[in-house]
ROMI-509217 format. One record per residue (C-alpha): x, y, z; residue in three letters. Coordinates in steps of 0.5 Angstrom, whole numbers, padded with zeros to 4 digits. Layout:
N
((X Y Z) "ALA")
...
//
This chain:
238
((0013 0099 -0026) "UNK")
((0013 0095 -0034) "UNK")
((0020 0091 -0031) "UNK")
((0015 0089 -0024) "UNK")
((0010 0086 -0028) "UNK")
((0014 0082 -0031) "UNK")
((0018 0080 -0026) "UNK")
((0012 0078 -0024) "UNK")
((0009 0074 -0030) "UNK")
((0015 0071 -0031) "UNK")
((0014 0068 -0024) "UNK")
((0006 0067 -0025) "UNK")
((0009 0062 -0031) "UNK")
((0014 0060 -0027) "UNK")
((0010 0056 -0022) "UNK")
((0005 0054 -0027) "UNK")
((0010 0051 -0031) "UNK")
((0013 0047 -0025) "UNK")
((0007 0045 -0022) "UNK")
((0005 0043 -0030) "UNK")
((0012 0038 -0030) "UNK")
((0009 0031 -0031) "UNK")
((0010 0026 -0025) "UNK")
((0008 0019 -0026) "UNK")
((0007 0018 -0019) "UNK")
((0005 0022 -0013) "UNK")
((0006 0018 -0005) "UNK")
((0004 0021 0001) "UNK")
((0007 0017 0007) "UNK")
((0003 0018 0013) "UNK")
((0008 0015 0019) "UNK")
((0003 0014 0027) "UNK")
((0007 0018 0032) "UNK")
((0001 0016 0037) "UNK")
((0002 0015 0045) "UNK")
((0003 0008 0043) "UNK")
((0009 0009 0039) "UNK")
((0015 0010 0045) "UNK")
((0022 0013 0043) "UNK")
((0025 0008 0041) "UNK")
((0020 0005 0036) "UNK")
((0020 0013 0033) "UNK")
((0026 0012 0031) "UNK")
((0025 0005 0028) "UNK")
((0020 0008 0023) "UNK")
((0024 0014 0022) "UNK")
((0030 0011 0019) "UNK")
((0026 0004 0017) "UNK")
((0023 0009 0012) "UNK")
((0031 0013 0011) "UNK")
((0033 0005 0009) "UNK")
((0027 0003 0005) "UNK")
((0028 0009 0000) "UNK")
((0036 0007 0001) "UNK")
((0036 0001 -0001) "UNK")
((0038 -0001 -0009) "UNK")
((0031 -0004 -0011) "UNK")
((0027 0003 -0009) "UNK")
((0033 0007 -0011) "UNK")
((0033 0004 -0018) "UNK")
((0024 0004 -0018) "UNK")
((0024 0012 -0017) "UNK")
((0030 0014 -0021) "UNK")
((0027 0010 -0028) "UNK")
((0024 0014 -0031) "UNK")
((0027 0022 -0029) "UNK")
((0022 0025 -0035) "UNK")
((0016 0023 -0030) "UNK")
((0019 0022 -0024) "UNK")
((0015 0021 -0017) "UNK")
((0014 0026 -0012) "UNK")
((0015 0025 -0005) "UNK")
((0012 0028 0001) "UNK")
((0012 0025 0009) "UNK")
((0008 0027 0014) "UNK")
((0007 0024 0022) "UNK")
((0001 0024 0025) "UNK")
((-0004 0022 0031) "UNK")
((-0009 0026 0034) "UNK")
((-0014 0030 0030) "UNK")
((-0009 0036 0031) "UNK")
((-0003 0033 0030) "UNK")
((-0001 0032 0023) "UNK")
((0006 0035 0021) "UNK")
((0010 0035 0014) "UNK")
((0017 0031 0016) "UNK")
((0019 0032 0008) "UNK")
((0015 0037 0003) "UNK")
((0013 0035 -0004) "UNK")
((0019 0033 -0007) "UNK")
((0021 0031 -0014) "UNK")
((0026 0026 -0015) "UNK")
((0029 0026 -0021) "UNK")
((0036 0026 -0019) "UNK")
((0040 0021 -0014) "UNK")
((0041 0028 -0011) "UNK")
((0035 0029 -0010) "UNK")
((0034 0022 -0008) "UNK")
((0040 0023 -0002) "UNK")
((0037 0030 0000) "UNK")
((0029 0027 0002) "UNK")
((0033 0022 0006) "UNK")
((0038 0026 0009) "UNK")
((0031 0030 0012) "UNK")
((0028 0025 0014) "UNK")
((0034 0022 0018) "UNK")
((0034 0029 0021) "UNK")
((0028 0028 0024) "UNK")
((0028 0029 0032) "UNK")
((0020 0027 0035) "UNK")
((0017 0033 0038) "UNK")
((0013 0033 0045) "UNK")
((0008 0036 0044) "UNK")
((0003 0032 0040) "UNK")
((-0003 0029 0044) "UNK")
((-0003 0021 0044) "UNK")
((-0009 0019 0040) "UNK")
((-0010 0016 0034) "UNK")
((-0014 0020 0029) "UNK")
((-0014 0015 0023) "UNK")
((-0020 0018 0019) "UNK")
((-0016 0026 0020) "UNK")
((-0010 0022 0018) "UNK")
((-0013 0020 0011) "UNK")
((-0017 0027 0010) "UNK")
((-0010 0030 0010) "UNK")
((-0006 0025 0006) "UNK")
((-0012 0026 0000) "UNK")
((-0011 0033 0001) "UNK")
((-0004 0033 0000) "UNK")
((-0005 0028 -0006) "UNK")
((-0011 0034 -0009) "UNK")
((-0004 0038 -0010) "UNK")
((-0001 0034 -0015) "UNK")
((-0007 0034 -0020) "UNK")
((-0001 0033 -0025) "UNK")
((0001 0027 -0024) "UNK")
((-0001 0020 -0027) "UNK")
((-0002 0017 -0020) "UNK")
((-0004 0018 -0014) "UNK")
((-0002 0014 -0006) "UNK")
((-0004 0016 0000) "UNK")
((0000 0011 0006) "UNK")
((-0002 0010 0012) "UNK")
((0003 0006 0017) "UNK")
((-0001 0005 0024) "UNK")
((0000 0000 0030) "UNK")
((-0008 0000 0032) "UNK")
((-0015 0002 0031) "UNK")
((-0017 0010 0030) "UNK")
((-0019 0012 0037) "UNK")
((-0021 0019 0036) "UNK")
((-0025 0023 0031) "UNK")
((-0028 0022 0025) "UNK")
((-0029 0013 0023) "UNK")
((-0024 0011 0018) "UNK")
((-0030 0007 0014) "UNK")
((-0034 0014 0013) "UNK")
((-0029 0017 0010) "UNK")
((-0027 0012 0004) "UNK")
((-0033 0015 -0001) "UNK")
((-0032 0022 0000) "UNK")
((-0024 0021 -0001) "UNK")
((-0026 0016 -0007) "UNK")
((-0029 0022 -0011) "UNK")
((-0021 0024 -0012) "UNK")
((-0018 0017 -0016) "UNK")
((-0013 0017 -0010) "UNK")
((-0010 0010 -0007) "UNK")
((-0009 0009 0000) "UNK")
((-0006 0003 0001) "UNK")
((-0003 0001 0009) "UNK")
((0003 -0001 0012) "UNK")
((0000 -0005 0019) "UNK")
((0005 -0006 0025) "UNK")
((0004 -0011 0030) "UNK")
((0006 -0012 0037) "UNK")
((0014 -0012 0038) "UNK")
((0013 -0016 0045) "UNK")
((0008 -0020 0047) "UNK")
((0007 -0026 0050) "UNK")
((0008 -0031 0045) "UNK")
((0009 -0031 0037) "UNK")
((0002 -0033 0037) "UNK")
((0000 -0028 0040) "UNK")
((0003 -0023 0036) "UNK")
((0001 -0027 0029) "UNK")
((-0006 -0026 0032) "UNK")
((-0006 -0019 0034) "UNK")
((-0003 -0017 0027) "UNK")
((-0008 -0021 0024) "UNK")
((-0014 -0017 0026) "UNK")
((-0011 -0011 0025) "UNK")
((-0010 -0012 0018) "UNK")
((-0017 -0015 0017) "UNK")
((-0018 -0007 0021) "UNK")
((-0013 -0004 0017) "UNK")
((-0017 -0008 0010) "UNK")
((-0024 -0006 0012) "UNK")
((-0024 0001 0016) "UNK")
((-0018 0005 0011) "UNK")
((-0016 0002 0004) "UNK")
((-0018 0004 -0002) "UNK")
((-0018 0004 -0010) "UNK")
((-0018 -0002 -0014) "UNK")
((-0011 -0004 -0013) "UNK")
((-0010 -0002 -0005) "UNK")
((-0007 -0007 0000) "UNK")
((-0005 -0009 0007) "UNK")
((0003 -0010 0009) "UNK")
((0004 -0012 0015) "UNK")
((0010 -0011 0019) "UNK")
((0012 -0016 0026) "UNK")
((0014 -0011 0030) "UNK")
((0018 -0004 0028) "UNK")
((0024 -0008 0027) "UNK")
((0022 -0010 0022) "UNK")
((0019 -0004 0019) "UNK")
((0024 -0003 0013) "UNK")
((0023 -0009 0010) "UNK")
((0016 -0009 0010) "UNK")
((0017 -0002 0008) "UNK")
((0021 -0003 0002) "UNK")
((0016 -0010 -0001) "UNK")
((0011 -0005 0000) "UNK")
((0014 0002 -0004) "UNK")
((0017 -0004 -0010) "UNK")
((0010 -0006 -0010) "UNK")
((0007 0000 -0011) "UNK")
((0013 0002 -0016) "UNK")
((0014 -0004 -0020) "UNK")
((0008 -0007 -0019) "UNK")
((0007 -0015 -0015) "UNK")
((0014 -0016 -0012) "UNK")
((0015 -0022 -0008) "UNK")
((0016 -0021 -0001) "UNK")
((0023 -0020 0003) "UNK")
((0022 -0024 0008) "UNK")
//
């Protein structure tokens, strides 16, 4: 009996300790898997996102500092019921765990049964839930990587006072048409979906809006945004 309650203390300390471990930056990267998104443009986020934190610049922004590292976690998300953990919080203190996470998030394969909505507000709700986790940690960034405008649920505008309340970030990743009619078509649309991403979902003092033309540039602008987020204004790559 005494070795079960301590076995069972030991293991309270435990997670205690673990949850108390400093970390200087918490992300939460919320990927749309709306109907808007097809297969093909799926897959160029997943691995547009493996790429980014691939890359030489974002794998040396992370591991900097491995006493405070950054814990991750990737969720996807559409309709209001449609949110999904890709990647549970990890802390990347080592190259390995670096590789790992990236591993996982490659690995991923779209599900099918996900309605083709785009709850945007439900989205940041469960991204600042996720990010009320990680108390532990210095700062705290929410996100969003979208291709148009909220469609069901709560307004995203509505929701930025109640989540603000919690000191988090949440900055956007907007992605623009891969084939309009014409370039300035697509400049425009991307344009005013900024200007929407801008007004309705960042927030904080230091939030902003990278955009993207098309999911085939979605791992360059992925990777400006994570070195801007990590290392503070970066020039962009494009």
């Amino acid at each position: 009996m005494k070795r079960a309650l301590l076995t069972a203390a030991c293991a309270l300390w435990a997670g205690t300790a673990t949850a108390e471990q400093p970390c200087r930056h918490a992300l939460a990267l919320g990927l749309d898997v709306s109907g808007s998104v097809d297969a093909r443009e799926y897959r160029l986020q997943i691995n547009g996102l493996a790429t980014a934190l691939d890359s030489p610049p974002v794998r040396a922004a992370i591991l900097a500092q491995p006493e405070t590292p950054i814990e991750l976690m990737v969720f996807e998300w559409s309709g209001p019921k449609d949110q999904l953990t890709l990647l549970p919080w990890t802390r990347l203190t080592t190259a390995d765990d670096l590789d790992t996470a990236i591993t996982q998030i490659q690995s991923t394969e779209r599900r099918t049964d996900a309605t083709p909505g785009t709850a945007l507000g439900v989205a940041m709700l469960h991204g600042a839930a996720q990010l009320a986790q990680r108390s532990h940690c210095w700062r705290r960034t929410l996100d969003i990587s979208g291709d148009g405008k909220s469609n069901l649920g709560p307004r995203p505008r509505t929701l930025k006072q109640r989540i603000a309340t919690q000191g988090i970030t949440i900055n956007a990743l907007v992605i623009g048409a891969d084939n309009p009619a014409s370039g300035d078509i697509r400049e425009q649309g991307i344009a005013e979906l900024t200007a929407y991403f801008s007004a309705e979902v960042i927030l904080g003092p230091h939030a902003f809006t990278e955009t993207a033309l098309g999911f085939e540039d979605y791992a360059t602008a992925m990777q400006t945004k994570l070195l801007r987020e990590l290392d503070g204004l970066v020039l962009s790559l494009r």
